[in-house]
C-alpha positions as CSV (number, residue, x, y, z in Angstrom):
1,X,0.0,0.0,0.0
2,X,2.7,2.3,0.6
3,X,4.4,1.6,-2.9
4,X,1.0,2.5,-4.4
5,X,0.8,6.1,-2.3
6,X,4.6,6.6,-3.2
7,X,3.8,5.5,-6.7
8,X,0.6,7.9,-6.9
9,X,2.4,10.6,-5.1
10,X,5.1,10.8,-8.0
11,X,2.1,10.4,-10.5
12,X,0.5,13.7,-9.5
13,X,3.9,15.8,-8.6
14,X,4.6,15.0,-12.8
15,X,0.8,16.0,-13.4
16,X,1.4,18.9,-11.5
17,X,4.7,19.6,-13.2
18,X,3.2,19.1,-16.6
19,X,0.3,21.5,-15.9
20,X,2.6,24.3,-14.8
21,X,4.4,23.8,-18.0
22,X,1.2,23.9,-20.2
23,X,0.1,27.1,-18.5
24,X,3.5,28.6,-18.9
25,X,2.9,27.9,-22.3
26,X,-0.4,28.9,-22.5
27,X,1.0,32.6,-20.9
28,X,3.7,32.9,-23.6
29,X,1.2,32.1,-26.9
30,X,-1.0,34.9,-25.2
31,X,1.2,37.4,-24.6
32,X,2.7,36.3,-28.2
33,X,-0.8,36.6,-29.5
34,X,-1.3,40.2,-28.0
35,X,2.3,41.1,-29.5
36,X,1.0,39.9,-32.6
37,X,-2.0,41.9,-32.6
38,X,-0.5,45.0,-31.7
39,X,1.8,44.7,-34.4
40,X,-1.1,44.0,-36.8
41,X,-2.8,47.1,-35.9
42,X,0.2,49.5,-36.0
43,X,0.4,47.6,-39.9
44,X,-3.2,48.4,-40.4
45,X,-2.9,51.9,-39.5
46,X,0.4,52.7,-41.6
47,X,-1.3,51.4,-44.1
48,X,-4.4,53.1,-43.9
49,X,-1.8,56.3,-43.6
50,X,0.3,55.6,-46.8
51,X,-3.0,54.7,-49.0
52,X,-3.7,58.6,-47.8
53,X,-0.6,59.9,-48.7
54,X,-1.0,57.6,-52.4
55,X,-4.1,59.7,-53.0
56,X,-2.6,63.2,-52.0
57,X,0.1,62.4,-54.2
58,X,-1.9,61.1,-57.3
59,X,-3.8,64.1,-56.7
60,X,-0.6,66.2,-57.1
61,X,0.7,64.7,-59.7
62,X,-2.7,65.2,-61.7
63,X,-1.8,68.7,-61.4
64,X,1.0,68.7,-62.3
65,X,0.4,67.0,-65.8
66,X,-2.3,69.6,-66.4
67,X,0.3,72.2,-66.2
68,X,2.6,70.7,-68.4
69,X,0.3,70.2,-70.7
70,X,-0.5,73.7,-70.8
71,X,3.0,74.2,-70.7
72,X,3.7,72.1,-74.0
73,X,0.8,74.1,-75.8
74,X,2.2,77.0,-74.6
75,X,5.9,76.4,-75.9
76,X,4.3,75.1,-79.4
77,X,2.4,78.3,-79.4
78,X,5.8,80.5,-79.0
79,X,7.7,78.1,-81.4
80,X,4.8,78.7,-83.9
81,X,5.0,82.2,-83.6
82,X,9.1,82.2,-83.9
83,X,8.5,79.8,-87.2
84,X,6.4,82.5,-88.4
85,X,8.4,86.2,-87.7
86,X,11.3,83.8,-89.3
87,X,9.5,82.9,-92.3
88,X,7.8,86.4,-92.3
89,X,12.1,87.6,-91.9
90,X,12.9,85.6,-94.9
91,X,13.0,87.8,-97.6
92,X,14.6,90.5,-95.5
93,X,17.5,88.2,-94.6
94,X,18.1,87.3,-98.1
95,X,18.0,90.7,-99.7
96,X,20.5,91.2,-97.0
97,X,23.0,88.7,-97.7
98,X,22.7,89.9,-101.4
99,X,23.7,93.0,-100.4
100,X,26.8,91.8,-98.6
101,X,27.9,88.6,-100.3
102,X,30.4,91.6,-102.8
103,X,31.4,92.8,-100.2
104,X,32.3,89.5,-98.2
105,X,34.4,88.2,-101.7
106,X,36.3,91.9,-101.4
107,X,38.2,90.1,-98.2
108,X,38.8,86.3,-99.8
């Protein structure tokens, strides 16, 4: 009888060894757990922050192709109007190097 109490005794101290074991395991997934979900949110909320800043920057960048495309019609409307004082110059610049070309060959 006494190798049975002995026996029973040693029985429950390795029960009792094994359940403080489990529920220092059990405290270590929960506080991983919490960890875990703290991390998630802080994820969540930087990522709720960058689609933000996404949209403020497609929103700049929306301007800013409007003004270069009023920029390019601007330029093509100063390059058209150089094309045309040039073409309207023409005549003027060729009269002028007629008028010069003797006296250019007087120096070759």
């Amino acid at each position: 009888m006494l190798h049975c109490t002995v026996v029973l005794t040693m029985q429950l101290n390795a029960l009792g060894q094994r359940i403080s074991e489990v529920k220092y395991r059990d405290d270590e997934l929960n506080r991983s757990l919490e960890a875990n979900k703290l991390e998630t949110e802080a994820a969540v909320e930087m990522r709720a922050r960058i689609d933000k800043m996404i949209e403020a920057l497609q929103e700049l960048l929306h301007i800013s192709q409007q003004c270069l495309v009023k920029r390019s019609a601007d330029v093509y409307i100063l390059l058209t109007d150089i094309d045309y004082n040039i073409t309207e110059r023409l005549p003027l610049l060729h009269v002028s190097c007629n008028i010069l070309r003797p006296a250019y060959s007087c120096f070759q």
